[in-house]
C-alpha positions as CSV (number, residue, x, y, z in Angstrom):
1,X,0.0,0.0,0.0
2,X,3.2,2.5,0.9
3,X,4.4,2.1,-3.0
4,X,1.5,2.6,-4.0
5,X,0.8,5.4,-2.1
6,X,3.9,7.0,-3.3
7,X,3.5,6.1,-7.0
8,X,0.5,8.4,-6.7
9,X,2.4,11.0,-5.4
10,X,5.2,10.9,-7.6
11,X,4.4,9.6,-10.5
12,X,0.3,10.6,-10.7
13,X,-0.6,10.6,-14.2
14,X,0.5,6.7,-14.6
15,X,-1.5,6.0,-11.4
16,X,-4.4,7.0,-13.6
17,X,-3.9,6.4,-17.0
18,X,-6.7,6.2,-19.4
19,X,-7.7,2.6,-20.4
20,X,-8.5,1.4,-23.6
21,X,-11.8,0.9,-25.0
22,X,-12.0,-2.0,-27.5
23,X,-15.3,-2.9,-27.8
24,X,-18.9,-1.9,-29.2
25,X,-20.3,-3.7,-25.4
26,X,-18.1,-1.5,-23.0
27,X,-18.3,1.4,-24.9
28,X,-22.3,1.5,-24.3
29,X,-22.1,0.5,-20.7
30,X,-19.8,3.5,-20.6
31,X,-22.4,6.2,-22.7
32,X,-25.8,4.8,-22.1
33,X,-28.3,7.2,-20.4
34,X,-25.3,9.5,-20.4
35,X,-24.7,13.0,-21.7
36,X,-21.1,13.5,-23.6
37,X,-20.1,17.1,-22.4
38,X,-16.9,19.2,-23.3
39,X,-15.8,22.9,-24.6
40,X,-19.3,24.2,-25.8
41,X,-20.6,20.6,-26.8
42,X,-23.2,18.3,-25.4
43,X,-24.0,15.0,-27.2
44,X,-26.1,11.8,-26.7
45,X,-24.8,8.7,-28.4
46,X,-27.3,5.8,-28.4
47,X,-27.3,2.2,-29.1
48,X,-29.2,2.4,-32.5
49,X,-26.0,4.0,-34.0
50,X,-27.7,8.0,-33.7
51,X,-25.8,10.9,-32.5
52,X,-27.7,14.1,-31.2
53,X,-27.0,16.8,-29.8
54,X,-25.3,20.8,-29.7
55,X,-21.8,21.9,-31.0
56,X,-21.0,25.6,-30.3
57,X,-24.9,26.6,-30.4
58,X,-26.1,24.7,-33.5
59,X,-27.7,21.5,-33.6
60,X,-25.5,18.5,-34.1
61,X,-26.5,15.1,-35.5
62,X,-25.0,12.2,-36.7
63,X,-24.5,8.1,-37.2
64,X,-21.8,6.1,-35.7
65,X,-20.5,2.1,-35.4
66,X,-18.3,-0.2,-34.0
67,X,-15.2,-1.0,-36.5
68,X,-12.2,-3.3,-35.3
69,X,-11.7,-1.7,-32.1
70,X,-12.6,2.1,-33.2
71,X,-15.7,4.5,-33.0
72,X,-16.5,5.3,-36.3
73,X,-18.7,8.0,-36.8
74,X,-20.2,10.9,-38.6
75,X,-21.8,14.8,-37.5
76,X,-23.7,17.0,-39.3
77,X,-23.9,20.5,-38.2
78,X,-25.4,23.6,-39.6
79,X,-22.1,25.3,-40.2
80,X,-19.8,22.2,-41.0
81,X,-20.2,18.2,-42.0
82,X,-17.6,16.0,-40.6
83,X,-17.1,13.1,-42.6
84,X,-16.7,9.4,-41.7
85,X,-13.5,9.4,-38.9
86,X,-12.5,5.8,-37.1
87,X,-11.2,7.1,-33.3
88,X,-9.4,5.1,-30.3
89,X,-11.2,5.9,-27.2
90,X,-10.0,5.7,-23.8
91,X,-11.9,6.1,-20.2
92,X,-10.4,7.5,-17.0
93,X,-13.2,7.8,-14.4
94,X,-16.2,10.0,-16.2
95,X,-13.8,11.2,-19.2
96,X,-14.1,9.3,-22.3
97,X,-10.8,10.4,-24.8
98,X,-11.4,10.1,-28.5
99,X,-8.5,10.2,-30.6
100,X,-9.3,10.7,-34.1
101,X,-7.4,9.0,-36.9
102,X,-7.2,5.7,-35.7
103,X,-5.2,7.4,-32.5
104,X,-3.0,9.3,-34.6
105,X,-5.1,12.3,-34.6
106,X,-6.7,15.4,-32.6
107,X,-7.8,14.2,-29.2
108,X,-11.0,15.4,-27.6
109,X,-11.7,14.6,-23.7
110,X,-15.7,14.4,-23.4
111,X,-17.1,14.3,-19.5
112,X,-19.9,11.5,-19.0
113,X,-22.8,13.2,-17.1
C-alpha cells in the first residue's frame, strides 16, 4: 500500500492512465443514459448508432458504429459536416478520450454526465 501510495504521489498521471476501450459492449455500458459534455458541446450517443445533440450553439446530429476496435462516426452540423472518422477511445473515471485518426489524430476529452 506505501508504493502505491507513493507512485500516486510521484508519479500521478500513470496511477491514472486512461484505459483502452475495444469494444462496441463497454463502450455503451460507458455512454448509455449519459450526456457527452466538453468545450461548448453536449452529445447523446445511443445504441441504434444515432448521434444528437449541440456543437458551439447549433444542432448537431449524426451516425456512428463499431469497426475493429474504433468508434466510427459521422456529424452533421449547420455550419460544417464532418465526414466518416474511425477514433481510439480511452476512459479515466467520467472522461471518455477520443482520438481521431485511428489514434494518430486530434484528441477530444468528453465528461460522461
Amino acid at each position: 500500500m506505501r508504493a502505491f501510495l507513493i507512485a500516486l504521489i510521484l508519479f500521478p498521471s500513470t496511477a491514472l492512465a486512461f484505459e483502452p476501450v475495444t469494444d462496441r459492449a463497454t463502450f455503451l455500458s460507458l455512454v448509455q443514459g449519459k450526456r457527452l459534455t466538453g468545450d461548448g458541446v453536449g452529445l447523446v450517443v445511443t445504441s441504434d448508432g444515432a448521434i444528437a445533440g449541440r456543437g458551439f450553439g447549433f444542432r448537431v446530429t449524426g451516425r456512428w458504429d463499431w469497426e475493429g476496435g474504433y468508434f466510427c462516426r459521422t456529424l452533421n452540423s449547420a455550419i460544417r459536416d464532418f465526414p466518416r472518422n474511425c477514433q481510439t477511445v480511452a476512459v479515466q473515471g467520467d472522461v471518455l478520450r477520443f482520438q481521431a485518426d485511428r489514434g494518430t489524430g486530434d484528441v477530444a476529452d468528453l465528461t460522461l454526465r
